[in-house]
C-alpha beads as a LAMMPS data file, in Angstrom:
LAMMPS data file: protein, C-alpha beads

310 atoms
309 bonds

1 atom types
1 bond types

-500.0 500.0 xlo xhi
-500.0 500.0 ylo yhi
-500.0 500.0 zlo zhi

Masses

1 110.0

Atoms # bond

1 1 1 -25.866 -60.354 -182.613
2 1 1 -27.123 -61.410 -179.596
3 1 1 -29.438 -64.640 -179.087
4 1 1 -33.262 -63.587 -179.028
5 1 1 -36.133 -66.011 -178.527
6 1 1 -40.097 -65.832 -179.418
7 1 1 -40.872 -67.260 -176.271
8 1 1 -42.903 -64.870 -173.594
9 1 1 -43.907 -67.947 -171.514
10 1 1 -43.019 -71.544 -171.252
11 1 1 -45.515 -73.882 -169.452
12 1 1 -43.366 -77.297 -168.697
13 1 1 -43.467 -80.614 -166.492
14 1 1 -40.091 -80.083 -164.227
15 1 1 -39.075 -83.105 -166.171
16 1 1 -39.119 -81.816 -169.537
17 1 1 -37.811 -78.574 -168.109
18 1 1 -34.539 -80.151 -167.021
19 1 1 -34.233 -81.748 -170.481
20 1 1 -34.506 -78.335 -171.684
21 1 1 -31.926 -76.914 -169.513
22 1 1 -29.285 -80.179 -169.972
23 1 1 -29.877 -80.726 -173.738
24 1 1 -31.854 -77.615 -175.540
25 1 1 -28.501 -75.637 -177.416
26 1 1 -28.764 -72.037 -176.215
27 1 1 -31.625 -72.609 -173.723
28 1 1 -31.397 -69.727 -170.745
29 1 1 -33.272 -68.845 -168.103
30 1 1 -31.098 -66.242 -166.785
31 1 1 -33.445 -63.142 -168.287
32 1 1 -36.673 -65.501 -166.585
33 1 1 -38.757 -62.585 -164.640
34 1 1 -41.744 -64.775 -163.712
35 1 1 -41.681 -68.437 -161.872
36 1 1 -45.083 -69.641 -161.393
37 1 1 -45.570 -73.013 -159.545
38 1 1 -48.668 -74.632 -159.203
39 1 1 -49.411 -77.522 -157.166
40 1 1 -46.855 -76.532 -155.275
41 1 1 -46.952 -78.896 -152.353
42 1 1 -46.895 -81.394 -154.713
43 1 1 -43.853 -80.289 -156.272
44 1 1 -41.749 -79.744 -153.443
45 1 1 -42.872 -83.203 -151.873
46 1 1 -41.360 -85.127 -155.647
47 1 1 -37.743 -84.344 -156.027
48 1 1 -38.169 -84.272 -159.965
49 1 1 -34.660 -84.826 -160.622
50 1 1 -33.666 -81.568 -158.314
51 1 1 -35.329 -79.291 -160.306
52 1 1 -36.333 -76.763 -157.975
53 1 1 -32.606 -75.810 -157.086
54 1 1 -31.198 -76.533 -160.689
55 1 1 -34.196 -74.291 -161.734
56 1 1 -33.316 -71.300 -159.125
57 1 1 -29.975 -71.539 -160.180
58 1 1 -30.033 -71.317 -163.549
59 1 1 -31.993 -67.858 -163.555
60 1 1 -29.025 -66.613 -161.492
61 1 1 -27.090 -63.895 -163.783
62 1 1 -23.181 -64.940 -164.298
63 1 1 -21.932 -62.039 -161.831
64 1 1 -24.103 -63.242 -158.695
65 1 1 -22.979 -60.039 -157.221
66 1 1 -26.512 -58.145 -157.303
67 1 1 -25.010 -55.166 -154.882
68 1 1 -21.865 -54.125 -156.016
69 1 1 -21.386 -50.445 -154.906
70 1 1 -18.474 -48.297 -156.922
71 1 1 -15.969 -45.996 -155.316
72 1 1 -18.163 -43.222 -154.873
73 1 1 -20.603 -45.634 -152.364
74 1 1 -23.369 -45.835 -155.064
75 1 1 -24.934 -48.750 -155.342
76 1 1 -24.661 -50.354 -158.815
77 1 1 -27.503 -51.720 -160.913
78 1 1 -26.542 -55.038 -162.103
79 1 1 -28.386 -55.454 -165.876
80 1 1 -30.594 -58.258 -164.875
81 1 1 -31.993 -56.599 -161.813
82 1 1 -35.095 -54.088 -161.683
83 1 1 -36.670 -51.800 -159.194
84 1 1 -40.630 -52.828 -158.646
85 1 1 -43.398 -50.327 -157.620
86 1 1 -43.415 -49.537 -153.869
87 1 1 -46.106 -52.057 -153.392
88 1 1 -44.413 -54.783 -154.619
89 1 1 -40.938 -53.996 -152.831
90 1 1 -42.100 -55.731 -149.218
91 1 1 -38.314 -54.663 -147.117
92 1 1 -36.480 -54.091 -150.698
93 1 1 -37.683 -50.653 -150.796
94 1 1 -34.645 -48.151 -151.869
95 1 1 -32.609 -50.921 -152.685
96 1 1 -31.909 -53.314 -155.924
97 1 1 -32.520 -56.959 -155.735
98 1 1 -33.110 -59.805 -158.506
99 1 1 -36.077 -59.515 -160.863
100 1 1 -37.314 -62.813 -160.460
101 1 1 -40.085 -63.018 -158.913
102 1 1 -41.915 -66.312 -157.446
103 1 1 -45.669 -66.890 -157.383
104 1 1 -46.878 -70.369 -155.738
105 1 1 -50.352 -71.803 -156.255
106 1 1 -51.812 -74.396 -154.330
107 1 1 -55.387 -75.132 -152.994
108 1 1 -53.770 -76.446 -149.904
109 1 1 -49.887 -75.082 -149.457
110 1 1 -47.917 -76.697 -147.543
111 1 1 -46.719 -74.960 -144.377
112 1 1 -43.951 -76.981 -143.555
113 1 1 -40.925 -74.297 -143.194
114 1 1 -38.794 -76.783 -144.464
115 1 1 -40.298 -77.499 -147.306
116 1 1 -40.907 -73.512 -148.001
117 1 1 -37.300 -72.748 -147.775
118 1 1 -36.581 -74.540 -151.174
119 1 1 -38.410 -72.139 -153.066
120 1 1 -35.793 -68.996 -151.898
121 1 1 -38.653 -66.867 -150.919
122 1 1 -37.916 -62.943 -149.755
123 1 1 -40.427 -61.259 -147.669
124 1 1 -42.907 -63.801 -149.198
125 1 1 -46.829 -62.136 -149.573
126 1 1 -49.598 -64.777 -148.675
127 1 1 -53.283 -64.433 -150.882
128 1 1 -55.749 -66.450 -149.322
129 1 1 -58.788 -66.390 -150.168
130 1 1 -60.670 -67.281 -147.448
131 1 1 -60.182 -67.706 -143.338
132 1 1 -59.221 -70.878 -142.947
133 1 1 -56.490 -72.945 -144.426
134 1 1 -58.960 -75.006 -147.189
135 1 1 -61.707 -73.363 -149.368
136 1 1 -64.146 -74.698 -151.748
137 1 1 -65.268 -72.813 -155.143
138 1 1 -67.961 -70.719 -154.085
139 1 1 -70.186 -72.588 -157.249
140 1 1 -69.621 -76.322 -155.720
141 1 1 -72.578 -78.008 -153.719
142 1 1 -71.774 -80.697 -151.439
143 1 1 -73.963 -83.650 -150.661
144 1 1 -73.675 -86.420 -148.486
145 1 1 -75.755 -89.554 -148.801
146 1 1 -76.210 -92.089 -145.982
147 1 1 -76.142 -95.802 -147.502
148 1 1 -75.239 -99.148 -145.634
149 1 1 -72.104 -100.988 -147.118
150 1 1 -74.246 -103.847 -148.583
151 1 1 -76.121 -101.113 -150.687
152 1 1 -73.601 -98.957 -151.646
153 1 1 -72.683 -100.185 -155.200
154 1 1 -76.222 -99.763 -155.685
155 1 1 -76.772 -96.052 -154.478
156 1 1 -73.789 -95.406 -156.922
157 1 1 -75.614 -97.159 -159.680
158 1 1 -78.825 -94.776 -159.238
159 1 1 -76.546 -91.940 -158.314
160 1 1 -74.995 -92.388 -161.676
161 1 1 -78.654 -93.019 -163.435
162 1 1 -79.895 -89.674 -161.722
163 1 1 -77.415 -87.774 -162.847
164 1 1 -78.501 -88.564 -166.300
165 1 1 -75.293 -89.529 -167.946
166 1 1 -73.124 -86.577 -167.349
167 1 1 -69.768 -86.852 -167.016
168 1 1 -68.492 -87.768 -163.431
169 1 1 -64.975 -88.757 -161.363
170 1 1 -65.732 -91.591 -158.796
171 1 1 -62.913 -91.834 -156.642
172 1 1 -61.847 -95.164 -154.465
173 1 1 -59.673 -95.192 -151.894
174 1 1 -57.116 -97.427 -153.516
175 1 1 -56.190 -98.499 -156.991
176 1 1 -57.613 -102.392 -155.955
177 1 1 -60.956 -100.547 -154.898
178 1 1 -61.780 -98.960 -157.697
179 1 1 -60.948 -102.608 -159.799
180 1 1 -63.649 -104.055 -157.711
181 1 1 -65.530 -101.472 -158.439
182 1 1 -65.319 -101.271 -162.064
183 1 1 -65.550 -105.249 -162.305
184 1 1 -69.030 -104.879 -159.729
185 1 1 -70.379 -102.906 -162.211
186 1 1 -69.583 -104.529 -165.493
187 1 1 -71.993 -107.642 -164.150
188 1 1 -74.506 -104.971 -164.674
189 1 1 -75.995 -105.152 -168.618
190 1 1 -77.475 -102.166 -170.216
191 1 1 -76.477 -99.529 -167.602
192 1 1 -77.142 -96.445 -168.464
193 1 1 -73.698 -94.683 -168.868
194 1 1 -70.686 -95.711 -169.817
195 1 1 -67.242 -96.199 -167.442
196 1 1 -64.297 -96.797 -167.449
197 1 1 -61.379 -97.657 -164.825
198 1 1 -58.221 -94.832 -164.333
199 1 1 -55.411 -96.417 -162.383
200 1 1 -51.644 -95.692 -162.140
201 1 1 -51.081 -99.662 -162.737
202 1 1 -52.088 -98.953 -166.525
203 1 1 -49.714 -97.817 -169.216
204 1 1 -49.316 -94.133 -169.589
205 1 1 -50.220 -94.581 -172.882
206 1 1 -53.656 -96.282 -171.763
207 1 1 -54.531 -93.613 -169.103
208 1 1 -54.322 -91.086 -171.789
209 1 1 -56.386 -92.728 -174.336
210 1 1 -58.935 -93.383 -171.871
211 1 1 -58.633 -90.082 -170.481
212 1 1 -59.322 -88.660 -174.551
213 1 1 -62.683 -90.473 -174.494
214 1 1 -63.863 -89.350 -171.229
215 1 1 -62.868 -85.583 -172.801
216 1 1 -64.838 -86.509 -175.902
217 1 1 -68.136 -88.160 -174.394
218 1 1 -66.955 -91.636 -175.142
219 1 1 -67.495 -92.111 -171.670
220 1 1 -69.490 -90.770 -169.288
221 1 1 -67.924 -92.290 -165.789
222 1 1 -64.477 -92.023 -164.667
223 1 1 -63.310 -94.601 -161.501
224 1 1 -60.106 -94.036 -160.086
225 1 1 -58.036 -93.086 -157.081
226 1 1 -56.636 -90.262 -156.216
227 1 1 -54.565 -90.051 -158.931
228 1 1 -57.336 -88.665 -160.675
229 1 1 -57.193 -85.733 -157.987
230 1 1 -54.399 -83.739 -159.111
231 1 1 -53.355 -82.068 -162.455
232 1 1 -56.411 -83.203 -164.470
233 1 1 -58.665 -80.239 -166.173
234 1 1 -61.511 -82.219 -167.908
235 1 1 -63.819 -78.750 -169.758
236 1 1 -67.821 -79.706 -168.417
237 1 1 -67.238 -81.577 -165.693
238 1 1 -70.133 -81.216 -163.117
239 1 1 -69.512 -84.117 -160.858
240 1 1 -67.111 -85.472 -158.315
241 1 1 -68.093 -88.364 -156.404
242 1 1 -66.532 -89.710 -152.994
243 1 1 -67.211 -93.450 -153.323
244 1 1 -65.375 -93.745 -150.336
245 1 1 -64.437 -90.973 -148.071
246 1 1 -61.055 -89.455 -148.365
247 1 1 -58.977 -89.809 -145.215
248 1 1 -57.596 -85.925 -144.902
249 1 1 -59.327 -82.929 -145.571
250 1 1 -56.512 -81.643 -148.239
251 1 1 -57.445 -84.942 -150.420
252 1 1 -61.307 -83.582 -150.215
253 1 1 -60.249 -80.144 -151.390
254 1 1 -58.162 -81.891 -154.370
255 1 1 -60.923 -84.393 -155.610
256 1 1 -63.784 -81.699 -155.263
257 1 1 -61.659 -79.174 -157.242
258 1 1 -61.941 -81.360 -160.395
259 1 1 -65.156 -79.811 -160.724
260 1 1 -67.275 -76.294 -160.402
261 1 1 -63.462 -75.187 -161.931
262 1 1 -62.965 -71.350 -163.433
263 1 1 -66.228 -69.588 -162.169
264 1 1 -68.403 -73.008 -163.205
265 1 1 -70.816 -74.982 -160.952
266 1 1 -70.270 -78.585 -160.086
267 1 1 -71.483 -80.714 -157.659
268 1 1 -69.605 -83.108 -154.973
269 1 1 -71.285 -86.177 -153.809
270 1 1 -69.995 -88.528 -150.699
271 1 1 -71.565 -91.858 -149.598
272 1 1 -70.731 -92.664 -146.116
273 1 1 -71.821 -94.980 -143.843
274 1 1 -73.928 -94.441 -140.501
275 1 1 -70.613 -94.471 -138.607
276 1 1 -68.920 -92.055 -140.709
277 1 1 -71.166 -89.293 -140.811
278 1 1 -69.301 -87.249 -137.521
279 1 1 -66.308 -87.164 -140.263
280 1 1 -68.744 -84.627 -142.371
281 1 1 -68.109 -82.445 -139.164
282 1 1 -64.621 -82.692 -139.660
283 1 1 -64.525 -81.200 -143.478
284 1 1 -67.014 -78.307 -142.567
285 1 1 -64.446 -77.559 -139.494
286 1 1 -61.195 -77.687 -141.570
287 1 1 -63.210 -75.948 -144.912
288 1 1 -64.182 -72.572 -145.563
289 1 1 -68.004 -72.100 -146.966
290 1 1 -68.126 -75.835 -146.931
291 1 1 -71.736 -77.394 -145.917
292 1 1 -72.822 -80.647 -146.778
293 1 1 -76.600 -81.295 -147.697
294 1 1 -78.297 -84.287 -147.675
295 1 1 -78.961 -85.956 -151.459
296 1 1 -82.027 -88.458 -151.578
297 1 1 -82.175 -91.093 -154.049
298 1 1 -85.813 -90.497 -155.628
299 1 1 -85.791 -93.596 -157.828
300 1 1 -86.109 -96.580 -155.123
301 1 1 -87.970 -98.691 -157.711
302 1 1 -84.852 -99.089 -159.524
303 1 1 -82.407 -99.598 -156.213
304 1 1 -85.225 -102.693 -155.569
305 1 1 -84.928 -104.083 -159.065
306 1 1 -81.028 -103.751 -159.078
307 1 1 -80.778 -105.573 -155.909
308 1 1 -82.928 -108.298 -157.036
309 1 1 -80.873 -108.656 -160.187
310 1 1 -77.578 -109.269 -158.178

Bonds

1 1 1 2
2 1 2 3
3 1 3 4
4 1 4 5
5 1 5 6
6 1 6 7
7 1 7 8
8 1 8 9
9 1 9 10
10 1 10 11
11 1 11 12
12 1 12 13
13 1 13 14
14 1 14 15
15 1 15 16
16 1 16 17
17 1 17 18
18 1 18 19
19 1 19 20
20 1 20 21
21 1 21 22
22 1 22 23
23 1 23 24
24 1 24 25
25 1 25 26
26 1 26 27
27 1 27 28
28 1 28 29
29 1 29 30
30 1 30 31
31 1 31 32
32 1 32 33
33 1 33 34
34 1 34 35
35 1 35 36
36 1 36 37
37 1 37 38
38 1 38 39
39 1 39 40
40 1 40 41
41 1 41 42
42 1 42 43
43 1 43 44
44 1 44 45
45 1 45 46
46 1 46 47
47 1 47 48
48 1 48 49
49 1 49 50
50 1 50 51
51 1 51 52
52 1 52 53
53 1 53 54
54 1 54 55
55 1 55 56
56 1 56 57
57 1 57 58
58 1 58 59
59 1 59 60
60 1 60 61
61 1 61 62
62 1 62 63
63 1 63 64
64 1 64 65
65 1 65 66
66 1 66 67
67 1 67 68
68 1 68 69
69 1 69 70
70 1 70 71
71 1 71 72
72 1 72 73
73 1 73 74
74 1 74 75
75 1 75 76
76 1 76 77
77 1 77 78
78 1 78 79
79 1 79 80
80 1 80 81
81 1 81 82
82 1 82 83
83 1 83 84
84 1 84 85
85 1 85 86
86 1 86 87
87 1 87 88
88 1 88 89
89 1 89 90
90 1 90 91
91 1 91 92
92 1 92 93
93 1 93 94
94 1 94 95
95 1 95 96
96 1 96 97
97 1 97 98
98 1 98 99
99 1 99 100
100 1 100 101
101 1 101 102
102 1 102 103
103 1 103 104
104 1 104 105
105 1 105 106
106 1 106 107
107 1 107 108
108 1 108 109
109 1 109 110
110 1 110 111
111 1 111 112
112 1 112 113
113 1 113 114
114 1 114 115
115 1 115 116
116 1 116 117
117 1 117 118
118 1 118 119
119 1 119 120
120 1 120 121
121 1 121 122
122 1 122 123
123 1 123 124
124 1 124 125
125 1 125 126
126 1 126 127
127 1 127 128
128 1 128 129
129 1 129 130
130 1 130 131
131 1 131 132
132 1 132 133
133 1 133 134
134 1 134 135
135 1 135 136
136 1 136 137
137 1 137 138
138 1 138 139
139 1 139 140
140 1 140 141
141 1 141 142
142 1 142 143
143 1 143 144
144 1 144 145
145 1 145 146
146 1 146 147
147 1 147 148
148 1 148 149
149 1 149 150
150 1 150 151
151 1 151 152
152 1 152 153
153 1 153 154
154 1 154 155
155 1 155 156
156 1 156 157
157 1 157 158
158 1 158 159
159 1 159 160
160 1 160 161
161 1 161 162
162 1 162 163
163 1 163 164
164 1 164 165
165 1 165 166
166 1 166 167
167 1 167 168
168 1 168 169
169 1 169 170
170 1 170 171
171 1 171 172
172 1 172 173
173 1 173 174
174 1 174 175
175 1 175 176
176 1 176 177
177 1 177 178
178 1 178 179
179 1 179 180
180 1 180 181
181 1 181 182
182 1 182 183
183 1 183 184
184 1 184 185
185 1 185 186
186 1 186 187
187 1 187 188
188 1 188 189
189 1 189 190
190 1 190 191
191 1 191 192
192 1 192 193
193 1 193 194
194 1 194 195
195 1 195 196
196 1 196 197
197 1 197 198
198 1 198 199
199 1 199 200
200 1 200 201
201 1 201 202
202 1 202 203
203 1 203 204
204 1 204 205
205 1 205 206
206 1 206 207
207 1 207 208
208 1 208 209
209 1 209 210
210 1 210 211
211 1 211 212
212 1 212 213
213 1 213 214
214 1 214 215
215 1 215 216
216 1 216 217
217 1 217 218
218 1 218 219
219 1 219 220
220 1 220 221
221 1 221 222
222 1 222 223
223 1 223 224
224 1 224 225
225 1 225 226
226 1 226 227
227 1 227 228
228 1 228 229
229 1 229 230
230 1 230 231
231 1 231 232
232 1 232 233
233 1 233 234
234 1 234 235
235 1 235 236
236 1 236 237
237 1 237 238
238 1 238 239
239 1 239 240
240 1 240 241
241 1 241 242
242 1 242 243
243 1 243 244
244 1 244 245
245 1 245 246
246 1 246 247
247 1 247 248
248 1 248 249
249 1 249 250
250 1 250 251
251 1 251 252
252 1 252 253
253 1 253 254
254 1 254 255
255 1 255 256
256 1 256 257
257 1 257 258
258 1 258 259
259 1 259 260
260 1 260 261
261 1 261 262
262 1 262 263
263 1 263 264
264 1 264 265
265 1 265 266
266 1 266 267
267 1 267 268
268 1 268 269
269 1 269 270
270 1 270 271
271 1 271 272
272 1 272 273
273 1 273 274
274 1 274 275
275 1 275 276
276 1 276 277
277 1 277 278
278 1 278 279
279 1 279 280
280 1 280 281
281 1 281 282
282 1 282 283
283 1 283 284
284 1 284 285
285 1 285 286
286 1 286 287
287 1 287 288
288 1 288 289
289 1 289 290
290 1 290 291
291 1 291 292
292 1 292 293
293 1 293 294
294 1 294 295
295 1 295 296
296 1 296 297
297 1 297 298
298 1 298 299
299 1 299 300
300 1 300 301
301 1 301 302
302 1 302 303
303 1 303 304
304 1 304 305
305 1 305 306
306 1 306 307
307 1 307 308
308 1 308 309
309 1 309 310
């Protein structure tokens, strides 16, 4: 009898996909028809243990020979191959070639050739979705408020306050900043909201309890870098805030896509300073449908009384 499996699709870390294909008795991806990748440039830029190639290789039949032709000239139909609809053969048409087939997702793909070239591609088909290389969800606002440095632990404060305790990422530019941060604000008493610090120096162990609460309500405000950016769905989430302004326009796209996710709106917010506001220019350039409008604090009696406290 031959070995059968219940699985239709497998959703894995690389890691825990090479563990599979090292240690798991009887584990195969030889009959694998679909490879989806997400994050891709993020995947091909961590080596993962070599997982890519191991990965490609392993859903090579035994007999690599996909175009073996018999005496008569006739081109043989290895069992693990398949013949697509015309509009999915892009130069294979007439002719048998491997069934897998590779889809790559990223909200900003690399296009490095180098890089590209680990993922085997044939007669690859691009799907963008809009003219230019970045896009925003077509539900996310973008805001910019203008705040001096001295003030700007305060705007956040009423930011926060204004957006009456709903759950929001602030993101720092480095995993010190957002410890200052987090310790500025806990000289605060009786804020508001509730927050909590996300960096890459805790234990995993921590991240994901503190991650849990922010899920659950627990707490309302997230500070972290940017590894808060990538591979983090939290259900709800209607605000991303730039504490301090991300340096390339692919780092924008990644902390703004936290929110206004699956057809949902969210907002993104971004202090800057009076010198930094031509960089605004710079993300509506490089970003399709991307326009920032400006966000005024409407609660000044409680910047005043903040300032006075500290």
């Amino acid at each position: 009898m031959e070995p059968q499996t219940k699985v239709d699709i497998l959703v894995a870390t690389p890691g825990r996909l090479m563990d599979h294909i090292k240690m798991t008795k009887g584990f195969s991806l030889e009959h694998l028809q679909y490879l989806v990748v997400d994050e891709t440039d993020r995947m091909l830029r961590e080596a993962y243990q070599s997982w890519l190639p191991t990965v490609i290789q392993f859903t090579l039949p035994t007999n690599q020979d996909h175009f073996q032709d018999d005496t008569a000239g006739r081109t043989l139909l290895h069992p693990l191959t398949t013949i697509r609809r015309s509009g999915v053969e892009r130069g294979f048409k007439g002719k048998c070639y491997p069934r897998l087939a590779k889809i790559v997702c990223s909200a900003t793909l690399t296009q490095d050739p180098s890089k590209l070239s680990q993922l085997e591609l044939h007669h690859p088909l691009l799907l963008n979705s809009g003219k230019k290389r970045y896009r925003i969800p077509t539900k996310l606002e973008s805001y910019k408020l203008i705040c001096t440095s001295n003030i700007k632990p305060l705007c956040l404060i009423v930011l926060l306050q204004e957006l009456c305790g709903e759950k929001c990422l602030v993101f720092t530019k480095s995993v010190d900043d957002s410890h200052r941060l987090s310790t500025f604000l806990g000289f605060f008493e009786e804020l508001p909201f509730k927050f909590s610090k996300f960096s890459s120096l805790q234990r995993e162990s921590t991240r994901r309890k503190t991650l849990a609460a922010f899920k659950e309500g627990k707490i309302d405000v997230l500070i972290g870098s940017d590894i808060m950016a990538r591979g983090i769905h939290i259900d709800g989430l209607k605000y991303v805030i730039n504490y301090e302004m991300p340096q390339y326009v692919k780092t924008y796209i990644h902390r703004a896509g936290r929110t206004a996710r699956a057809g949902e709106s969210g907002s993104c917010f971004t202090l800057l300073g009076n010198k930094q506001i031509e960089y605004i220019d710079y993300i509506e350039f490089g970003v399709d449908n991307c326009y920032y409008w400006d966000f005024l604090l409407t609660n000044a009696s409680t910047m005043n009384h903040l300032d006075i406290c500290f």
